[in-house]
LUMMITOR-840720 format. One record per residue (C-alpha): x, y, z; residue number from 1. Coordinates in steps of 0.001 Angstrom, whole numbers. Layout:
REM residues N
<volo><px>X</px><py>Y</py><pz>Z</pz><k>NUM</k></volo>
...
This chain:
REM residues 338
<volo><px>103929</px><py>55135</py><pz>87772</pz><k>1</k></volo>
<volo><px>101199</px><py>57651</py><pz>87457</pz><k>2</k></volo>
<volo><px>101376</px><py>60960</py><pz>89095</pz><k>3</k></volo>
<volo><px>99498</px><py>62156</py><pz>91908</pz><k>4</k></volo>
<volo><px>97425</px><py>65369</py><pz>91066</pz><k>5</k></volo>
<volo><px>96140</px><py>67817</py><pz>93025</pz><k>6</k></volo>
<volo><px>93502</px><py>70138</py><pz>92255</pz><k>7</k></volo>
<volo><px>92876</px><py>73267</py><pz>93507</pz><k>8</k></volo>
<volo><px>88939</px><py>75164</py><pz>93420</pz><k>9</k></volo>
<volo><px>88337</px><py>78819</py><pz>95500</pz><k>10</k></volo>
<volo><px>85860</px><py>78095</py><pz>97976</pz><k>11</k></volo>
<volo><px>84802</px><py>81489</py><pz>97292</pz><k>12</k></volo>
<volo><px>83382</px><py>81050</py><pz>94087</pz><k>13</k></volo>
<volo><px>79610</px><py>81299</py><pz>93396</pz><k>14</k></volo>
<volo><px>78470</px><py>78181</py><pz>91306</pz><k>15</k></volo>
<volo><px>76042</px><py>81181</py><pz>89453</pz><k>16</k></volo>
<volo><px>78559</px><py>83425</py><pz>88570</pz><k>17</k></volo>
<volo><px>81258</px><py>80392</py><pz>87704</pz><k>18</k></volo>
<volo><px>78317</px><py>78753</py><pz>85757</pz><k>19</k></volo>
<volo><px>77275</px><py>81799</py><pz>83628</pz><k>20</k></volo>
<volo><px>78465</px><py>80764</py><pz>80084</pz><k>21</k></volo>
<volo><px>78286</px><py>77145</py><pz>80606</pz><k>22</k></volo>
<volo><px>76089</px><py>75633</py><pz>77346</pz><k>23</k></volo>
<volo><px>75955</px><py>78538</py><pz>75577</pz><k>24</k></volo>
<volo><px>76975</px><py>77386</py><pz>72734</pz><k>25</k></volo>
<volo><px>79523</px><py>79735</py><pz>71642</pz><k>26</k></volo>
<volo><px>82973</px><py>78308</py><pz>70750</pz><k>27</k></volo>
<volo><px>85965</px><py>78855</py><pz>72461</pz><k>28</k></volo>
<volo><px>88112</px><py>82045</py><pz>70739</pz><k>29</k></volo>
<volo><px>91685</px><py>83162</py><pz>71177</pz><k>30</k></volo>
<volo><px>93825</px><py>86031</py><pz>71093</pz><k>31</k></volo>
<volo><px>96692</px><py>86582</py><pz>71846</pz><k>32</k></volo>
<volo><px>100110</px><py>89532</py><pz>71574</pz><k>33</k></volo>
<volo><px>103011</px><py>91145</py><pz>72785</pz><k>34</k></volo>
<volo><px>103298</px><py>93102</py><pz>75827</pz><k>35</k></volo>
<volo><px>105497</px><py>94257</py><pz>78714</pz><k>36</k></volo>
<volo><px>108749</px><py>92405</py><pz>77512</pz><k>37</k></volo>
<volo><px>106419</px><py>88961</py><pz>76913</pz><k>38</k></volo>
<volo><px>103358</px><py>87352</py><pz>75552</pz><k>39</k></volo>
<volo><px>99808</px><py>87694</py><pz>76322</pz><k>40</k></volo>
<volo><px>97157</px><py>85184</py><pz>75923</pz><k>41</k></volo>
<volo><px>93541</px><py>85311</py><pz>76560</pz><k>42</k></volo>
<volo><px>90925</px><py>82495</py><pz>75824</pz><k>43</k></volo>
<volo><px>87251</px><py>83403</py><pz>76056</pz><k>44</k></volo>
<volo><px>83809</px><py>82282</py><pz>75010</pz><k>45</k></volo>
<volo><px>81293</px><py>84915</py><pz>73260</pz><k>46</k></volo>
<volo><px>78718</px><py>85248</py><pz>69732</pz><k>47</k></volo>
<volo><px>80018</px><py>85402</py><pz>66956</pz><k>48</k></volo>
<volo><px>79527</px><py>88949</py><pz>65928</pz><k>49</k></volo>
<volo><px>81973</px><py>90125</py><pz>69083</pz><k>50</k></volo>
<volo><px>84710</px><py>91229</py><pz>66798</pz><k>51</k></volo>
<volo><px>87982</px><py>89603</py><pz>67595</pz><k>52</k></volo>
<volo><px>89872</px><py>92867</py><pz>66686</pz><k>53</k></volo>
<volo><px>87958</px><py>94635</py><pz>69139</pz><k>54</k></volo>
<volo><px>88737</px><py>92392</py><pz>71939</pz><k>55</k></volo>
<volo><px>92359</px><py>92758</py><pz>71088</pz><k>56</k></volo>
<volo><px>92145</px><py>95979</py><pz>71362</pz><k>57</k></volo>
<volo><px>90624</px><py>96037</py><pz>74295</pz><k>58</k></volo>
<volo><px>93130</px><py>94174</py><pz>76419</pz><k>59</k></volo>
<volo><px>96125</px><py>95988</py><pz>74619</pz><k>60</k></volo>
<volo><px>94700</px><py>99586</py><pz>75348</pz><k>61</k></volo>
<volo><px>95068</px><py>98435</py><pz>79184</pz><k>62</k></volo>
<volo><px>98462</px><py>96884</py><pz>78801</pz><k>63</k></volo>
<volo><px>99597</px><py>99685</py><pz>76999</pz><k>64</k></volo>
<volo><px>98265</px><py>101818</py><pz>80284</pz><k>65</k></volo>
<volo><px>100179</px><py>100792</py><pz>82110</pz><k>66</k></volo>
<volo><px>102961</px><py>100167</py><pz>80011</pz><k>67</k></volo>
<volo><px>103082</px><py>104061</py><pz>79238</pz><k>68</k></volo>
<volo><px>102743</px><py>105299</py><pz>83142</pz><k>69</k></volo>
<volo><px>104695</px><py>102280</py><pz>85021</pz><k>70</k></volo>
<volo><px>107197</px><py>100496</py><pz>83048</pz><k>71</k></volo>
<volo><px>110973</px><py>101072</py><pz>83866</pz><k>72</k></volo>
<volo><px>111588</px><py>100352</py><pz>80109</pz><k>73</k></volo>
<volo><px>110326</px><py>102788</py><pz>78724</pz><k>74</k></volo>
<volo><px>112490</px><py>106400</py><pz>79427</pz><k>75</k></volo>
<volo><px>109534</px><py>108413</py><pz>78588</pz><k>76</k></volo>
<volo><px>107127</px><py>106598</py><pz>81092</pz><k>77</k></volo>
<volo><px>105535</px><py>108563</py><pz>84350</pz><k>78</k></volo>
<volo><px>107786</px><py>106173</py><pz>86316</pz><k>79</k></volo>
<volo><px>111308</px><py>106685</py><pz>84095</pz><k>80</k></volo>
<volo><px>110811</px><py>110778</py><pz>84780</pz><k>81</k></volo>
<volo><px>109734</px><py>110133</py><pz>88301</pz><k>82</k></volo>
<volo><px>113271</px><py>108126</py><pz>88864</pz><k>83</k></volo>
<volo><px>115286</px><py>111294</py><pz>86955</pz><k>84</k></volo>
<volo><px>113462</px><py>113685</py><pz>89171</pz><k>85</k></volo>
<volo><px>115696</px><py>115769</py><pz>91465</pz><k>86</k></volo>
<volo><px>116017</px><py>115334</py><pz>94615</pz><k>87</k></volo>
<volo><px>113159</px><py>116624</py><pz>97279</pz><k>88</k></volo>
<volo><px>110379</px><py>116977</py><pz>94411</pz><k>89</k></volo>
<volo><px>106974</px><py>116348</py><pz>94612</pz><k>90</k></volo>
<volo><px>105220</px><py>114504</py><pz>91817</pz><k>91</k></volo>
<volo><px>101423</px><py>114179</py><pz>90373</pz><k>92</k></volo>
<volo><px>100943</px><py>110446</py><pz>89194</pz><k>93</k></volo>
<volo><px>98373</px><py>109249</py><pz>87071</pz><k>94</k></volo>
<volo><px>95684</px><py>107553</py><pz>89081</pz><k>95</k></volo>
<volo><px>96450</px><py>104032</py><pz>88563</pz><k>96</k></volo>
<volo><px>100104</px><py>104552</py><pz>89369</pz><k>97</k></volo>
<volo><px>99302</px><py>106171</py><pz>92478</pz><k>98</k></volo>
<volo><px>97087</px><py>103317</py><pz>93575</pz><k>99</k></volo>
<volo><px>99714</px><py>100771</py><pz>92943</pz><k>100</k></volo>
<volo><px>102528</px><py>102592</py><pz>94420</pz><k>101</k></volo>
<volo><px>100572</px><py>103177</py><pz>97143</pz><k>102</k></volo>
<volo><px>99253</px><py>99152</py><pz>98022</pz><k>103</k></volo>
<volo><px>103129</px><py>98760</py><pz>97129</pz><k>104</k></volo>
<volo><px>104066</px><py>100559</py><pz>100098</pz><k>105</k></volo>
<volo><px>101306</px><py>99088</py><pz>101826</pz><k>106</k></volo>
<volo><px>102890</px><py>95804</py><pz>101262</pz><k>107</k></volo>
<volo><px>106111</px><py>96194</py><pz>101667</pz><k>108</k></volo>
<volo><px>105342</px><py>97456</py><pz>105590</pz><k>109</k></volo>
<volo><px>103461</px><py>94247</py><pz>106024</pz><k>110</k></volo>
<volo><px>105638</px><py>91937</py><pz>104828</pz><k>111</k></volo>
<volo><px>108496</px><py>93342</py><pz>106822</pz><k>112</k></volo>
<volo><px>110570</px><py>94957</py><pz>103724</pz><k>113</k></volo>
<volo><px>110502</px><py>91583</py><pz>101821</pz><k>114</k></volo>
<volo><px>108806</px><py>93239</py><pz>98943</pz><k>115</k></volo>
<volo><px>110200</px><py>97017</py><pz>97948</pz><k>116</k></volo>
<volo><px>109084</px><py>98679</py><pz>94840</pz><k>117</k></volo>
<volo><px>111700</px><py>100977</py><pz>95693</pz><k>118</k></volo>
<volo><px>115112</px><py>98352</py><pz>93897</pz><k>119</k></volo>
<volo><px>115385</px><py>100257</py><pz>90472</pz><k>120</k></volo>
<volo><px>118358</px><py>100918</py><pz>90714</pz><k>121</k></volo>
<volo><px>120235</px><py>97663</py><pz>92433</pz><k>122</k></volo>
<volo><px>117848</px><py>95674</py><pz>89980</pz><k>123</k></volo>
<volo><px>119738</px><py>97415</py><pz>87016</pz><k>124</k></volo>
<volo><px>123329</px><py>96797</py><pz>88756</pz><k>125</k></volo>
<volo><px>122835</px><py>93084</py><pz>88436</pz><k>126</k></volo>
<volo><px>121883</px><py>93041</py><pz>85345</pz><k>127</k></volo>
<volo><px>117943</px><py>92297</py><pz>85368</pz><k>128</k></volo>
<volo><px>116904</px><py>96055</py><pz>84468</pz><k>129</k></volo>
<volo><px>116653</px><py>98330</py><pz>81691</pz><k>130</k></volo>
<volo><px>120884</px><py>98673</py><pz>81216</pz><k>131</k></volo>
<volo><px>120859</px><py>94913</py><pz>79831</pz><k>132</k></volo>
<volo><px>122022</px><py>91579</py><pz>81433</pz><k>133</k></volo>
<volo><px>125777</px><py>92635</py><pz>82676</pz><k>134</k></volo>
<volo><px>129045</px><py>90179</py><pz>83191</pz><k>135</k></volo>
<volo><px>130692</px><py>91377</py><pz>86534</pz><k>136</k></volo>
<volo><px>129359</px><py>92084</py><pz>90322</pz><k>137</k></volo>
<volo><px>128647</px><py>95353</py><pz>90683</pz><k>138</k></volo>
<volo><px>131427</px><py>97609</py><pz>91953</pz><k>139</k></volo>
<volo><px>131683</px><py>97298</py><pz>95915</pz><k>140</k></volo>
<volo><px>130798</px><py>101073</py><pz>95722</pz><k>141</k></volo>
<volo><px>128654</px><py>101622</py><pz>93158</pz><k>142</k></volo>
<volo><px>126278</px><py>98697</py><pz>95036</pz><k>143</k></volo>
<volo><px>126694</px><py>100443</py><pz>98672</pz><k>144</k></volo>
<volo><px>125308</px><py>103769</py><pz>97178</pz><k>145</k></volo>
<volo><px>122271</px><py>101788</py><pz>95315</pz><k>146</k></volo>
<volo><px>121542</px><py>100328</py><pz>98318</pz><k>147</k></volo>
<volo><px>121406</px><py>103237</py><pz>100441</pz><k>148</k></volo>
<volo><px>119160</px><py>105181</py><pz>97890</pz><k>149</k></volo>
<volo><px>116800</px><py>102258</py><pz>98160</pz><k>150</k></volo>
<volo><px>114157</px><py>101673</py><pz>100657</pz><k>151</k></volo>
<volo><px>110276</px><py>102265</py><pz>100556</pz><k>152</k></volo>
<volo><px>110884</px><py>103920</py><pz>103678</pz><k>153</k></volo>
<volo><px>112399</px><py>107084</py><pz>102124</pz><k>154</k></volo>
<volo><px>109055</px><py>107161</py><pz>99886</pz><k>155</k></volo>
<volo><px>106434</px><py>109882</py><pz>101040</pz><k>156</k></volo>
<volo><px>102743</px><py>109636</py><pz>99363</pz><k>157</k></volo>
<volo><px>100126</px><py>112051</py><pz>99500</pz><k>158</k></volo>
<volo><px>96658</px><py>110697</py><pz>98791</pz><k>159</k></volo>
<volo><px>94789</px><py>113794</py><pz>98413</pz><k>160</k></volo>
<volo><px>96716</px><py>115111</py><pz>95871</pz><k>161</k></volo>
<volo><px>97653</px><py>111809</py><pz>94203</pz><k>162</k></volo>
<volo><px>101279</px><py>112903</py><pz>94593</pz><k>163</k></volo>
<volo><px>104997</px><py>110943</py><pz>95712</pz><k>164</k></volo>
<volo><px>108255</px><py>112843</py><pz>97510</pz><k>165</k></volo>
<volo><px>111219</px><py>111942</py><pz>95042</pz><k>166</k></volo>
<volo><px>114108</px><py>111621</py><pz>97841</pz><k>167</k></volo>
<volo><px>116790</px><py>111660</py><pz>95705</pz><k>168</k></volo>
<volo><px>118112</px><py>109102</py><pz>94102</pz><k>169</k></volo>
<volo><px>115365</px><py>107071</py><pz>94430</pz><k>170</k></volo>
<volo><px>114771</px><py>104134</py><pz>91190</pz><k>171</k></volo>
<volo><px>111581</px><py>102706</py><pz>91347</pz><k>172</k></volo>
<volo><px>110894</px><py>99445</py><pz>89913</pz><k>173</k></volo>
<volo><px>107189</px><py>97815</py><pz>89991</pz><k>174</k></volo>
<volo><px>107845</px><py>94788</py><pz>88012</pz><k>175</k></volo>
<volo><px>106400</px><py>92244</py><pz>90786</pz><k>176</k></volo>
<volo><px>103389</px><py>94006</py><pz>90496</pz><k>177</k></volo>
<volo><px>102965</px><py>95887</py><pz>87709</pz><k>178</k></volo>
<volo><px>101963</px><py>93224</py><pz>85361</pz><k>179</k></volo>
<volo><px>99231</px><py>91781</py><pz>87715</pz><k>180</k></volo>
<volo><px>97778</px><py>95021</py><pz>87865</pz><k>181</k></volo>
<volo><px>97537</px><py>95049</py><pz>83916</pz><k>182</k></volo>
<volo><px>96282</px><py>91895</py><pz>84120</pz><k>183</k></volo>
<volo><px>93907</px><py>93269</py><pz>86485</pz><k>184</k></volo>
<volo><px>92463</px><py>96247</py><pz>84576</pz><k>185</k></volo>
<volo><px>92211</px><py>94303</py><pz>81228</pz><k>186</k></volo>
<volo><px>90018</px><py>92478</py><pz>82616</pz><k>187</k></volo>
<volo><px>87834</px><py>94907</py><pz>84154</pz><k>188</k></volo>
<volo><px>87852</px><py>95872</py><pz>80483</pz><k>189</k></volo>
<volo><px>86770</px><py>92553</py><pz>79519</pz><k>190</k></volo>
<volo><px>83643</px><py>92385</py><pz>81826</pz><k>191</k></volo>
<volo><px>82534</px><py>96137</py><pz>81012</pz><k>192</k></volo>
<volo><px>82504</px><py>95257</py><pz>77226</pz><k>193</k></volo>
<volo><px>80312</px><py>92301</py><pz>78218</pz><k>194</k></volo>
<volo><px>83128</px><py>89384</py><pz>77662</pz><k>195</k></volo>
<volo><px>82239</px><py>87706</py><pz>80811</pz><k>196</k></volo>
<volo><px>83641</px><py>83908</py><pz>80048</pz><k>197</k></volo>
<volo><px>87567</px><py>84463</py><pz>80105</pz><k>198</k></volo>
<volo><px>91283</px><py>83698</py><pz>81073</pz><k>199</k></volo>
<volo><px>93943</px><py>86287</py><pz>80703</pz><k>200</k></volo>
<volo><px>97442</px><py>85527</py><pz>80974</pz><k>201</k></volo>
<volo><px>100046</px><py>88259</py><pz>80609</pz><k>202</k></volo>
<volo><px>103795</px><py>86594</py><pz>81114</pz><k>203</k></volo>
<volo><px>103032</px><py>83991</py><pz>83858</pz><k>204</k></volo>
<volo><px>100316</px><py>85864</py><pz>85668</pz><k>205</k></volo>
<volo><px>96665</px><py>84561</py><pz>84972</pz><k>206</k></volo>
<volo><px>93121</px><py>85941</py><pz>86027</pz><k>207</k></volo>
<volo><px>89901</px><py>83850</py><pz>85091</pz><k>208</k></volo>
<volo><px>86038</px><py>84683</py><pz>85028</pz><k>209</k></volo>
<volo><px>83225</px><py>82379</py><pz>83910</pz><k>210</k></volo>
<volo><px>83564</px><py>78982</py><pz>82504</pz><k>211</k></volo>
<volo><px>84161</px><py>77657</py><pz>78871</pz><k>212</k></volo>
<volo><px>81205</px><py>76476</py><pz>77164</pz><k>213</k></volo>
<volo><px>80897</px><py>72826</py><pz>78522</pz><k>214</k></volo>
<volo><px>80801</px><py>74306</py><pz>82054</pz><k>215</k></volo>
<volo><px>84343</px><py>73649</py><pz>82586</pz><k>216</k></volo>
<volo><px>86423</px><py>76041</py><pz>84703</pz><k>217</k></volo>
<volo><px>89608</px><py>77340</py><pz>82563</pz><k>218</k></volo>
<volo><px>92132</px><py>74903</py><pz>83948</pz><k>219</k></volo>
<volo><px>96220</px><py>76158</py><pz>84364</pz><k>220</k></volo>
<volo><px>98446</px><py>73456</py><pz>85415</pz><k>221</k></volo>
<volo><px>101410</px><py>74641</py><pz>87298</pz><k>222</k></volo>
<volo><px>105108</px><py>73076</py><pz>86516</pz><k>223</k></volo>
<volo><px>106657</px><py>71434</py><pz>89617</pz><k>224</k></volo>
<volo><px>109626</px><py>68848</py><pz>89898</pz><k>225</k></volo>
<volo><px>108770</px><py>65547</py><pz>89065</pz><k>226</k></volo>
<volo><px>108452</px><py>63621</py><pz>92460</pz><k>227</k></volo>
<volo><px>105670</px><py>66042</py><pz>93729</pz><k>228</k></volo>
<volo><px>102121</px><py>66145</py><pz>92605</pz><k>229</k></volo>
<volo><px>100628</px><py>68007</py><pz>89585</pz><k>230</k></volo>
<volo><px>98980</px><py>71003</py><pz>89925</pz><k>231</k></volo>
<volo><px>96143</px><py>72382</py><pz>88268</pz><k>232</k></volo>
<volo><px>94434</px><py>75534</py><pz>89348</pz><k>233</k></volo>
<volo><px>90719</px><py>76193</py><pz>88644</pz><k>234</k></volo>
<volo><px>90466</px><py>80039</py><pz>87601</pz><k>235</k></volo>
<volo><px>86638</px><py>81396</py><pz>88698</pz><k>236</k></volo>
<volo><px>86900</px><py>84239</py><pz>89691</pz><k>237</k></volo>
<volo><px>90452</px><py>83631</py><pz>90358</pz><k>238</k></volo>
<volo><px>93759</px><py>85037</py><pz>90131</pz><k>239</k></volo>
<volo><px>97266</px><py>83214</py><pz>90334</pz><k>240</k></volo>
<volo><px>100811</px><py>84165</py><pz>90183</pz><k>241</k></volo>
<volo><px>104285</px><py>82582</py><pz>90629</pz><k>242</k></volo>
<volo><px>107692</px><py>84065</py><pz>91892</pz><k>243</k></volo>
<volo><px>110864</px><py>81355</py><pz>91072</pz><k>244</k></volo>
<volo><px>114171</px><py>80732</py><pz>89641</pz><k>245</k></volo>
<volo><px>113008</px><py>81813</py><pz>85986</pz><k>246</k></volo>
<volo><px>115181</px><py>84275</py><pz>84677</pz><k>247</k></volo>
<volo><px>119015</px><py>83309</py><pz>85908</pz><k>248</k></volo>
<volo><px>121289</px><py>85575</py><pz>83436</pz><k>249</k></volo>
<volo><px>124622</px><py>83989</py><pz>84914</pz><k>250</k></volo>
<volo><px>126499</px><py>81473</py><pz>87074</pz><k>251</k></volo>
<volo><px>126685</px><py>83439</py><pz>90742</pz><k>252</k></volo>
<volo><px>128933</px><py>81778</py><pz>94131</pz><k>253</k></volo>
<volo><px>125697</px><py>80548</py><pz>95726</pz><k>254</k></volo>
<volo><px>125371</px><py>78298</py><pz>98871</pz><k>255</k></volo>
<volo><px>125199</px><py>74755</py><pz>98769</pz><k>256</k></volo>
<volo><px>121168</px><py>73583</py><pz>97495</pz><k>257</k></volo>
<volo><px>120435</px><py>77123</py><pz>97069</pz><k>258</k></volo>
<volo><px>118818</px><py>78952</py><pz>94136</pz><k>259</k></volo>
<volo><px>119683</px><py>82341</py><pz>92445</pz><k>260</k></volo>
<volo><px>116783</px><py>84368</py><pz>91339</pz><k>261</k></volo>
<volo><px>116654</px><py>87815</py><pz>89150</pz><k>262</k></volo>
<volo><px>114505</px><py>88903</py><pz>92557</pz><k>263</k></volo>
<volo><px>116817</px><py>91485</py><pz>94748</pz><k>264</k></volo>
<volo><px>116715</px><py>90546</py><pz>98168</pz><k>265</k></volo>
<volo><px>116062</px><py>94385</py><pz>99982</pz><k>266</k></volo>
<volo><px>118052</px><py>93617</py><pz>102875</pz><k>267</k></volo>
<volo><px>121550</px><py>92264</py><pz>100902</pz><k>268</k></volo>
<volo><px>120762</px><py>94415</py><pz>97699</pz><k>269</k></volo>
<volo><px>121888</px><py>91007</py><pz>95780</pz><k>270</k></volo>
<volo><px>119894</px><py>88295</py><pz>94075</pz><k>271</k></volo>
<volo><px>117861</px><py>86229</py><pz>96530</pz><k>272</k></volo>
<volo><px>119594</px><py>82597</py><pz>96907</pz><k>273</k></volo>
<volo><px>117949</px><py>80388</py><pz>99082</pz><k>274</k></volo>
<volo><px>116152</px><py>76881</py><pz>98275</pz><k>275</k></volo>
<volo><px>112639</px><py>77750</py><pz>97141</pz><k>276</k></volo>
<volo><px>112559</px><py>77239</py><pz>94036</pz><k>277</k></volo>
<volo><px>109200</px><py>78647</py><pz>93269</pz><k>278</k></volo>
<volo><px>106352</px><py>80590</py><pz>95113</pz><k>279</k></volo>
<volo><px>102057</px><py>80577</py><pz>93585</pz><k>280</k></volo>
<volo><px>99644</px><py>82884</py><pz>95586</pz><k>281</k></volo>
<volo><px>96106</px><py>82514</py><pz>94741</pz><k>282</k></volo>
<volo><px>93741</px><py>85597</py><pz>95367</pz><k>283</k></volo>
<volo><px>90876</px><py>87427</py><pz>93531</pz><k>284</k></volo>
<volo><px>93394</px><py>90140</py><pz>92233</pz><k>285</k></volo>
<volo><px>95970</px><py>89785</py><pz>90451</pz><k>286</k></volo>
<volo><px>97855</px><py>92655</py><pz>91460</pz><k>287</k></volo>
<volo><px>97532</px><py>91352</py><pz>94838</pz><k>288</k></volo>
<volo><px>98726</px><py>87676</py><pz>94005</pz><k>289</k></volo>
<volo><px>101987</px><py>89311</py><pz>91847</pz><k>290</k></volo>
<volo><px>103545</px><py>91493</py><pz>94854</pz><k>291</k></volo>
<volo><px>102874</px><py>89073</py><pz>97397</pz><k>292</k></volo>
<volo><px>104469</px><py>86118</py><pz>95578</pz><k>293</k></volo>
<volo><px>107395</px><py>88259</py><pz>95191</pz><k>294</k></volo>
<volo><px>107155</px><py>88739</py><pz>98718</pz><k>295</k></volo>
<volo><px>107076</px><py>85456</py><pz>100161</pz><k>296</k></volo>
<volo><px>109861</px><py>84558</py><pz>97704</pz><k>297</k></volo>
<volo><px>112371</px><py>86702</py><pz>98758</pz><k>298</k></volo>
<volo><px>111409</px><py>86346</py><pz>102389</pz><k>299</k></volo>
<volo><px>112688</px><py>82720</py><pz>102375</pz><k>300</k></volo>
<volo><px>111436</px><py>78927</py><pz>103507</pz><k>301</k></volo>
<volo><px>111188</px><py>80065</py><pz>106752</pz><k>302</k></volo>
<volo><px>110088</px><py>83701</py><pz>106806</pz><k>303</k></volo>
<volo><px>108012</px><py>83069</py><pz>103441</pz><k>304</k></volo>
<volo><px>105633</px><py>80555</py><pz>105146</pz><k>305</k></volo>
<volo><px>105399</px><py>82193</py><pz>108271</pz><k>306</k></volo>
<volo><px>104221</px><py>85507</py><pz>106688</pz><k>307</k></volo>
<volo><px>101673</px><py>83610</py><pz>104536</pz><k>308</k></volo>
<volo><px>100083</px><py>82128</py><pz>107594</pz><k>309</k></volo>
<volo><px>100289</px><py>85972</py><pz>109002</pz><k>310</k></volo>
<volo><px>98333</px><py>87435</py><pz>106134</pz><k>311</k></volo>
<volo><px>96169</px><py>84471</py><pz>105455</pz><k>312</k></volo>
<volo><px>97297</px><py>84100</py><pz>102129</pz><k>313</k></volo>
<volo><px>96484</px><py>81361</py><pz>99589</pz><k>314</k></volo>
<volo><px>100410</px><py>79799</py><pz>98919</pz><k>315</k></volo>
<volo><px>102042</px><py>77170</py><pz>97433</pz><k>316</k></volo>
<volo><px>106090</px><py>76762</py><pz>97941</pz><k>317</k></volo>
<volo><px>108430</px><py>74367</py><pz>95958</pz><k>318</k></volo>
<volo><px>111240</px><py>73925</py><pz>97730</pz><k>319</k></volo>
<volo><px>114369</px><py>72024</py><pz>97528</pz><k>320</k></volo>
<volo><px>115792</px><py>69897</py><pz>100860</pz><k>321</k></volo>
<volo><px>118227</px><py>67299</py><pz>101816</pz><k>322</k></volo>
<volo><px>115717</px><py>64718</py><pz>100207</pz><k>323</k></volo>
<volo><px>114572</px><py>66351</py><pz>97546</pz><k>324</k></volo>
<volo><px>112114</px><py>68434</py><pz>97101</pz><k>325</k></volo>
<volo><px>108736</px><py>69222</py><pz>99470</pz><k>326</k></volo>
<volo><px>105712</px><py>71277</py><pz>98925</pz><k>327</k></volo>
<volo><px>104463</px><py>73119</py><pz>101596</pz><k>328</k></volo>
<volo><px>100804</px><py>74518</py><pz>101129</pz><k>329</k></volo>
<volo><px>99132</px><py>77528</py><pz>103544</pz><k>330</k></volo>
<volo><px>95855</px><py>76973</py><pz>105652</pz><k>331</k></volo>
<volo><px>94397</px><py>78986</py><pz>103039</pz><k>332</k></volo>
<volo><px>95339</px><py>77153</py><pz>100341</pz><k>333</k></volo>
<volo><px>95002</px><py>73747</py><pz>101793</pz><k>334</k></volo>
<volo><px>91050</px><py>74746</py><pz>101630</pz><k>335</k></volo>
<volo><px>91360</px><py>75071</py><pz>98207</pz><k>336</k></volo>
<volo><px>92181</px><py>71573</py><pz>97697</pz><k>337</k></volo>
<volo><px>89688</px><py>69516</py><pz>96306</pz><k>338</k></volo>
């Protein structure tokens, strides 16, 4: 039996722009690395005499960025001294810190505490942080005082000065929407060095400009259970990340037809475990796509879709029923059907 397919195209994007490199003649070029705990891989079109080692270099010197001001990784990031900080501290961040911290916050208020950059700390507990993967539940206690140091509540910014109130005890983690962000600012690096035909992937989340040299949009099929359709995303001018049951470190009690993801569920301060199995958001930033996949994720099949049809959001939900499994696309994304 052949599989259905379904294709998805932004409505938004301008046939000019998507069109640029289309039958120019270059060949299509690869590079790819090593970056944030996973791979990177971008495939472009340019001349010739555009070195390859520059290119690398350009997209690592933004990874590393943000590697070296937001990863919870690395002890000797702006992020790893912010969450050592004593309590009732204020703290200058680098500007692109500041700016995702901040549309963190942002949201996390509008999707109703779903998303929190604010679970360093619980993350770690169960095993999915820095510390290493871990055999045991967290102690009874030791998770009751993670959770109550938690919450982007307790988190005061001040714009002006680019600066964040540490509470006390406060463990950041921007994970769910760090790496779009990289992905982001590479490439903005990209298009300022005049690399205008491209798709960047950094560990799962994907950004595309331009077209490849037959006029083709750089296609990314997305994985789904066999009894739904195919999916295959056109990225011009595009962005695209997925939240799901990915990274499951160890057998957990879990209700019956439920899934256990690494992702901490704010309001429990446990793994989420509930029958989506995956989450895609579509939008023209990355950054934007990450966090709010993450969102709708942990907000579950019922809160998940209703928030996406709140925000107007471009999603796509795999989920797992009584039957089977069931897609279930937003408004928004439903237009980008083709």
């Amino acid at each position: 039996m052949i599989r259905e397919r379904q294709v998805f195209i932004s409505p938004a994007a301008v046939p000019r722009e998507a069109l640029h490199g289309a039958e120019s003649g270059f060949a299509v070029r690869q590079a790819e690395g090593e970056a944030m705990g996973t791979n990177w891989k971008l495939r472009f079109q340019a001349e010739a005499r555009v070195s390859l080692s520059a290119v690398r270099t350009t997209v690592e010197a933004a990874i590393h960025q943000v590697v070296e001001t937001m990863s919870h990784w690395d002890p000797d990031s702006a992020l790893s001294r912010f969450n050592r900080a004593p309590a009732a501290t204020w703290h200058a961040l680098p500007e692109g810190f500041f700016h995702v911290l901040q549309r963190a916050v942002e949201i996390a208020d509008l999707s109703d505490g779903a998303f929190d950059p604010t679970l360093g700390r619980l993350v770690d507990l169960h095993g999915f942080g820095p510390s290493g993967p871990v055999e045991t539940l967290p102690h009874p206690t030791h998770h009751a005082r993670a959770k109550a140091e938690a919450g982007y509540q307790r988190l005061f910014l001040d714009p002006p000065s680019r600066s964040v109130l540490q509470p006390g005890g406060c463990q950041l983690d921007l994970s769910s929407i760090a790496k779009g962000y990289a992905v982001d600012l590479a490439s903005q690096a990209l298009l300022h060095s005049g690399i205008h035909d491209f798709a960047l992937e950094i560990g799962g989340e994907l950004r595309g400009h331009g077209c490849k040299p037959d006029g083709q949009p750089w296609w990314i099929g997305l994985e789904a259970p066999d009894e739904l359709p195919s999916s295959l995303f056109a990225l011009c001018g595009l962005s695209i990340a997925t939240s799901g049951d990915t990274y499951l470190r160890r057998p957990l009690h879990r209700e019956k037809d439920a899934t256990v993801c690494h992702l901490i569920d704010p309001g429990t301060g446990k793994p989420t475990c509930h029958p989506i199995l995956s989450v895609t958001v579509a939008a023209s930033l990355c950054m934007e796509a990450d966090a709010w996949a993450t969102a709708l994720y942990v907000a579950g099949p019922k809160n998940g879709p209703a928030l996406a049809e709140k925000h107007q959001l471009a999603a796509l939900f795999f989920l797992r029923s009584e039957h089977g499994y069931r897609q279930w696309l937003s408004p928004q994304m439903k237009d980008f059907l083709s």
